[in-house]
C-alpha positions in Angstrom: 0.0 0.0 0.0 3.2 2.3 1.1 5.0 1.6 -2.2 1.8 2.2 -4.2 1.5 5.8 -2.6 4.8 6.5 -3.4 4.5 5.3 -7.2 1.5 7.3 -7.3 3.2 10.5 -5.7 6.2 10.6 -7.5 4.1 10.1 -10.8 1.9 13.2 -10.2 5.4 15.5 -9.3 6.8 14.3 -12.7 3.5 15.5 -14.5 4.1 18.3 -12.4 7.4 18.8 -13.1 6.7 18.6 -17.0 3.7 20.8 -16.6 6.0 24.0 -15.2 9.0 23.3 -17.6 6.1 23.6 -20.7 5.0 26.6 -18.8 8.0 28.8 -18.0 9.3 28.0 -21.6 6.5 29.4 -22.9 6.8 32.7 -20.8 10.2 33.1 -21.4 9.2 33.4 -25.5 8.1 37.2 -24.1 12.0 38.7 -24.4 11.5 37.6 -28.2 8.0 38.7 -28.7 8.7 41.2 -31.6 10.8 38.7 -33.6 8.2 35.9 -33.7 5.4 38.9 -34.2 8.0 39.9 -37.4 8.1 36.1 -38.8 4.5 35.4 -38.7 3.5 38.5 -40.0 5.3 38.0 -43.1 4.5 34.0 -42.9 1.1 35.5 -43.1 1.8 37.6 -46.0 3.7 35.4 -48.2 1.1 32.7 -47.7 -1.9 35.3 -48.5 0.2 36.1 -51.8 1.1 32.7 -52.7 -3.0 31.6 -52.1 -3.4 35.0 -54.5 -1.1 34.3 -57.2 -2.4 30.8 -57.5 -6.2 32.0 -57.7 -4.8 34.6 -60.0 -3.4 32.0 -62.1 -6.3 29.2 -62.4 -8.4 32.0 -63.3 -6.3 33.0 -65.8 -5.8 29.3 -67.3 -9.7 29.0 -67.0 -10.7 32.0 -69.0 -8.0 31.1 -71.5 -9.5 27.5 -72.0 -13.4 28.8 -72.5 -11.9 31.5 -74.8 -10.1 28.4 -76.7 -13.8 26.4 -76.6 -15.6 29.1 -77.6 -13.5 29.6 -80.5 -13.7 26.0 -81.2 -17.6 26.2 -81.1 -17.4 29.2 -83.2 -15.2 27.7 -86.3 -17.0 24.6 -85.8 -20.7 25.9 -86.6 -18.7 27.5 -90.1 -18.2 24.3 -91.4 -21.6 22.9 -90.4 -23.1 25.4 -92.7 
């Protein structure tokens, strides 16, 4: 029953223990607050340009493609005539 306790005890500090490590890393992040602010921010902004660009681009390849069907359509109804 003793050695159970102490099992038991010694498993709850090491959960303990891990909990306050995670913790006071994560405070001390605050000296490099600006620097992490800086990365993200332009994470943010190269991924909002690179989402953009590749909208921009399907678009592009769309339109070009029903311009090329509609073309096709067009020469196509000459002939049937």
């Amino acid at each position: 029953m003793y050695r159970v306790d102490i099992k038991k005890r010694n498993k709850q500090e090491l959960n303990n223990k891990i909990v306050c490590n995670w913790i006071n890393k994560r405070k001390n992040v605050g000296g490099n607050a600006k620097g992490h602010l800086r990365l993200s921010l332009a994470l943010l902004i190269l991924r909002s340009w690179l989402i953009l660009s590749t909208l921009l681009f399907a678009i592009t390849l769309f339109d070009n493609h029903l311009s090329v069907i509609g073309q096709h359509n067009k020469y196509s109804n000459d002939y049937e005539l």
